[in-house]
Backbone bond lengths (Angstrom), bond angles and torsions (degrees), N, CA, C in turn:
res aa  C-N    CA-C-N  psi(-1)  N-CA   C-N-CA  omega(-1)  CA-C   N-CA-C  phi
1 X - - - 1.458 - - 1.521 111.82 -
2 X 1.731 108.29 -31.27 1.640 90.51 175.34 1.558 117.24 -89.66
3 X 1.075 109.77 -2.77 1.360 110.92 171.48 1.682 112.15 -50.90
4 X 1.991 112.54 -52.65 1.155 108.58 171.58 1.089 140.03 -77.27
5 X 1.335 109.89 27.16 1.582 127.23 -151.90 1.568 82.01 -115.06
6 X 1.315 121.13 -54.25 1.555 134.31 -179.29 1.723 108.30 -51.55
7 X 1.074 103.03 -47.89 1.527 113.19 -173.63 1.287 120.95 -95.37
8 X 1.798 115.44 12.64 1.530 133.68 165.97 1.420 103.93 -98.24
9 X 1.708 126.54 -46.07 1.101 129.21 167.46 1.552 127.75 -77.80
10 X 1.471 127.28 9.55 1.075 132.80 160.60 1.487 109.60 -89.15
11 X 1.320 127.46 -36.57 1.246 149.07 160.86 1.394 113.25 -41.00
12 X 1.342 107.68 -66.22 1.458 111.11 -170.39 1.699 97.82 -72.75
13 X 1.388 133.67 -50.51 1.582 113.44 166.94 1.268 141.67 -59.08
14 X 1.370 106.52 -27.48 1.487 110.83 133.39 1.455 129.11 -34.59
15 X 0.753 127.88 -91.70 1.744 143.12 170.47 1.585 89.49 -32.32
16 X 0.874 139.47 -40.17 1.601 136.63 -172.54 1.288 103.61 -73.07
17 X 1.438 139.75 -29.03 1.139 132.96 -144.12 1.612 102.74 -104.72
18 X 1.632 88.23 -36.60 1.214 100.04 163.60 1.288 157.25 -108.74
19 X 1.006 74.00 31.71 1.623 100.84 -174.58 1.897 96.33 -107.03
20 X 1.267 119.30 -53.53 0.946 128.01 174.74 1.478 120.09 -55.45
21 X 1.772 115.28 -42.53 1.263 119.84 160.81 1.810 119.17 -37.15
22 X 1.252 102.38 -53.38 1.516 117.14 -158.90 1.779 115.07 -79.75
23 X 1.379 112.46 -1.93 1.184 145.05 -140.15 1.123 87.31 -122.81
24 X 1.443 138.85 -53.71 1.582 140.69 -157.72 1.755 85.43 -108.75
25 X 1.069 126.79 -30.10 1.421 111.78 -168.20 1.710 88.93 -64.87
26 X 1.169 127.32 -61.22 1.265 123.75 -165.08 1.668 118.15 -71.75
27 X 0.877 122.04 -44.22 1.761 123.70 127.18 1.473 111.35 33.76
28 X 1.577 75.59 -100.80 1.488 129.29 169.63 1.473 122.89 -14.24
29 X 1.769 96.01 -78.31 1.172 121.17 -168.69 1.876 106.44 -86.01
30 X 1.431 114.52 -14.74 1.293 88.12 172.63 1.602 101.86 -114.32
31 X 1.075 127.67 33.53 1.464 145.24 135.11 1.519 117.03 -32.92
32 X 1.423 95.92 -76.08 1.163 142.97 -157.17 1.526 94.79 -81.53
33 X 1.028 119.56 -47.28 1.877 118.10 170.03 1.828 115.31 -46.63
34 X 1.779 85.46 -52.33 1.731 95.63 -174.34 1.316 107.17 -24.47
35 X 2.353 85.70 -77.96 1.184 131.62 -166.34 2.077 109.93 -37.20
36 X 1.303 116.95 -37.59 1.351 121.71 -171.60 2.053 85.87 -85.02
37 X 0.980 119.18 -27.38 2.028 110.21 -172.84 1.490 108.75 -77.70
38 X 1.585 112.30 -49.36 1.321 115.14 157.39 1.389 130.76 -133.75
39 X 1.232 122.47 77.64 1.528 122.15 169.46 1.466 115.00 -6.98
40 X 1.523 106.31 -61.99 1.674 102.21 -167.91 1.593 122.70 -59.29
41 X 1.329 102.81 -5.55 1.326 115.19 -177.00 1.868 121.04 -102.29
42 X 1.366 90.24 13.21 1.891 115.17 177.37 1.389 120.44 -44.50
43 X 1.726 120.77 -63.88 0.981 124.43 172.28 1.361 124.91 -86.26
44 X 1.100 137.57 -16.05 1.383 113.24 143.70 1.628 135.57 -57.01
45 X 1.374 89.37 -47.94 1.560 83.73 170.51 1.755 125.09 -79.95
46 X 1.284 105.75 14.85 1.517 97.27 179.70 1.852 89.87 -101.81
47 X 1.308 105.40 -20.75 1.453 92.86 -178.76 1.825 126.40 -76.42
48 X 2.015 92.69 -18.26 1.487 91.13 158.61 1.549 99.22 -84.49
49 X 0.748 139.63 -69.32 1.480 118.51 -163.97 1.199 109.97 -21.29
50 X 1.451 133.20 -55.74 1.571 129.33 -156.81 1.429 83.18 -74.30
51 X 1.321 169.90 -97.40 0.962 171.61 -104.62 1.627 94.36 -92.15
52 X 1.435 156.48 -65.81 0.687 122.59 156.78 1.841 147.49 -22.74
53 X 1.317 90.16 -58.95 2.055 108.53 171.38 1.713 101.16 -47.43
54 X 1.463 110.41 -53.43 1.467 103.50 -167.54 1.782 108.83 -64.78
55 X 1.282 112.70 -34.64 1.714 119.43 174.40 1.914 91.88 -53.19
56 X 1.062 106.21 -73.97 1.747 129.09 -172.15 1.707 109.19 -25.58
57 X 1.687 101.67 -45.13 1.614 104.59 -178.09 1.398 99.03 -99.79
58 X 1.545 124.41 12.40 2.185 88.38 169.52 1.675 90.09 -103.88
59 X 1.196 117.03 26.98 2.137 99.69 173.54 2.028 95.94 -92.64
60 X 1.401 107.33 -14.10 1.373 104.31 -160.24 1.449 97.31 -110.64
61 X 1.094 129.99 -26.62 1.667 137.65 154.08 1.479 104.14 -53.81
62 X 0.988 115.70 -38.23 1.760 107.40 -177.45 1.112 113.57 -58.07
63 X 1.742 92.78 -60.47 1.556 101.31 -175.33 1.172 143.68 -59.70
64 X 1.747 106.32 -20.13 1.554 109.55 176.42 1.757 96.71 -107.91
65 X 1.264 127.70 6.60 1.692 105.92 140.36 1.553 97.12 -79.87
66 X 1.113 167.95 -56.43 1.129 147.91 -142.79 1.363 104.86 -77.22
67 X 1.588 123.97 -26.16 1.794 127.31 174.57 1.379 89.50 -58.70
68 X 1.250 125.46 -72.24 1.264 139.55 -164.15 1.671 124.23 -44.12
69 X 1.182 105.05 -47.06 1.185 119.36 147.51 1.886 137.96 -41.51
70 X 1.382 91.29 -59.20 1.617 106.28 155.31 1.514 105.41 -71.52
71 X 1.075 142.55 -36.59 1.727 116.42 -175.29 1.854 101.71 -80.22
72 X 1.214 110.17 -32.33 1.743 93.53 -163.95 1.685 93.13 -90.94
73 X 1.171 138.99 -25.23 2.004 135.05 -151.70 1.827 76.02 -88.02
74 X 1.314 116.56 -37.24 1.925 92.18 -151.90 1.623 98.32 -77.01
């Protein structure tokens, strides 16, 4: 049984990694769309972005303390 306990929390940080990957790629890229439509509008919107990204990375911080959690408590 703890074997699948190991291979539920590799799973779920997985899925975290990438989920989070795919999340900033698009981010990213429509950042970068704005930024090329209106320049003058750069620093505001890079400052939601950073405030966005930081919301974006605590769903994937959760999740691999909660892997982590399941590999060392079981």
């Amino acid at each position: 049984m703890a074997e699948l306990t190991f291979v539920a929390a590799g799973i779920m940080a997985g899925l975290a990694a990438l989920g989070a990957g795919i999340g900033f790629g698009l981010m990213g890229g429509r950042f970068l769309e704005s930024v090329a439509r209106q320049p003058e509008l750069q620093n505001m919107l890079q400052t939601k972005m950073f405030i966005i990204a930081g919301l974006l990375d605590a769903v994937p911080i959760i999740a691999i303390v909660l892997s982590m959690y399941l590999m060392f408590a079981a």
